[in-house]
N, C-alpha and C positions, 0 to 999 in steps of 0.2 A: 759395590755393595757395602752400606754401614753393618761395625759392627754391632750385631743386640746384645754386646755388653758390653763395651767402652764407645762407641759412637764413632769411634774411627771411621774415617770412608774409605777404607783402603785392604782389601784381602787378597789372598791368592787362593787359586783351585786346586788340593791336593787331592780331588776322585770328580770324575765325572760318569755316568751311567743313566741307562735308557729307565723310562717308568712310567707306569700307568699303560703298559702296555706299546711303549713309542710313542707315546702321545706328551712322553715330555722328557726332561732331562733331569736327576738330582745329582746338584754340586755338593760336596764336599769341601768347606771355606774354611781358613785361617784365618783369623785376622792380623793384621802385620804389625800392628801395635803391642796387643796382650796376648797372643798368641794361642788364644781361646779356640774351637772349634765350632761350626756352625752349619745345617744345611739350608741349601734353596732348591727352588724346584725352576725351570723356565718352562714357560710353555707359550707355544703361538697366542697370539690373539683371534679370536672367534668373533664371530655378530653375538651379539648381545641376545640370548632370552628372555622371552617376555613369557609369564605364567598366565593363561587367563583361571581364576577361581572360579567354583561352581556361582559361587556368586554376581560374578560379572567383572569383579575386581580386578586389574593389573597389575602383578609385581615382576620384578628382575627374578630370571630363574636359577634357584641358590644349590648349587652339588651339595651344600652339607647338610640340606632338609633331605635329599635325597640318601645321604650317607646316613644321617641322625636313623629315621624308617627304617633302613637296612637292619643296622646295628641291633635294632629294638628288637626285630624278626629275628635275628639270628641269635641271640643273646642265648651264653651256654648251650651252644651249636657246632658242632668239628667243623666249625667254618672260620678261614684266618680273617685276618685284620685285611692284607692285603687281597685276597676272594672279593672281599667286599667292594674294596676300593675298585680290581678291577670290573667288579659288575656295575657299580654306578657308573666307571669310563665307557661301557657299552652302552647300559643305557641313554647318558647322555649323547656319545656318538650314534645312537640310530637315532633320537631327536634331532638331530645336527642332520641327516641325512637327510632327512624331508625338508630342507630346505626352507623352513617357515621361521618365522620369527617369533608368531606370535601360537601359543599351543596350549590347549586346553589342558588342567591339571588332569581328565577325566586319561588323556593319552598320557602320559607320565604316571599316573599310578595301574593302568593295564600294560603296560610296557615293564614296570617289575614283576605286576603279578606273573608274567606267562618268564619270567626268567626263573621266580622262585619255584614255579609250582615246579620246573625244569631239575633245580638245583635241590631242593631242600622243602620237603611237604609242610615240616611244621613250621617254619620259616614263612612258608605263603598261607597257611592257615590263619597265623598271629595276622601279618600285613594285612589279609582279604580281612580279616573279624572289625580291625580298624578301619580302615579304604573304604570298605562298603556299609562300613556303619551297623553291624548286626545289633538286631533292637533285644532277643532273646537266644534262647540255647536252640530252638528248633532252625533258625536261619545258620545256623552254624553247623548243626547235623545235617543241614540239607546240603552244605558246599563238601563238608566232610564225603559226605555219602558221592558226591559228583567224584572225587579224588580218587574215594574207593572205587568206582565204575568204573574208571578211566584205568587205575592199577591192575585189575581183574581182566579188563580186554586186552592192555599187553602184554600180562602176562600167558596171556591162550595164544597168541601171535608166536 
């Protein structure tokens, strides 16, 4: 592994530990040259995602669009950095489990929704206001109000 600050290609491993939930490993690097400090992450190799857009479009399917989203939702939220990370590693892994390559962005943005509404209401209120495009305040009181239904019948359970 070079290093990213003298280019050296030569370092040793002083930590190694699990992350993203086991789904990968971050090193702890020196480099043997300047003796700088640096992390990496390894992770397997996966198949490739392919997004399909509403539009018809194909792109490679990018975890930091799906991080960027998150972030937006939770922003000034008792929610960590790492929460976050590892909810996109699940989302991503329950995409991976269906076994498809190719996956409509329509599955990708109701696949967070049902984790935020889980996790964090005002969190999936922001994402759904974007996701689903709310044109005025009354589409927004109507998912509101669905939120509230749903809180009101478990909380009588």
């Amino acid at each position: 592994m070079k290093c990213p600050f003298c280019g050296y290609p030569d370092s040793k491993v002083i930590d190694s530990r699990e992350s993203d939930g086991g789904q990968s490993i971050r090193r702890r690097r020196q480099c043997k040259k300047c003796a700088k400090r640096f992390t990496t992450f390894e992770r397997y190799e996966q198949f490739p995602l392919t997004v399909i857009k509403r539009n018809g479009d194909r792109e490679p399917y990018k975890r930091e669009k799906v991080l960027a989203g998150l972030r937006k939702a939770f922003e000034k939220r008792p929610v960590t950095s790492q929460q976050i990370e590892d909810l996109a590693t699940s989302i991503e892994a329950e995409l991976r489990e269906e076994g498809k390559r190719e996956i409509p962005s329509s599955v990708i943005g109701m696949a967070v929704l049902r984790r935020l509404k889980d996790l964090d209401e005002v969190a999936y209120l922001r994402f759904a206001s974007v996701y689903k495009d709310f044109k005025d305040i009354s589409e927004f009181q109507s998912e509101l109000g669905q939120l509230l239904e749903k809180k009101v019948e478990k909380n009588r359970r």
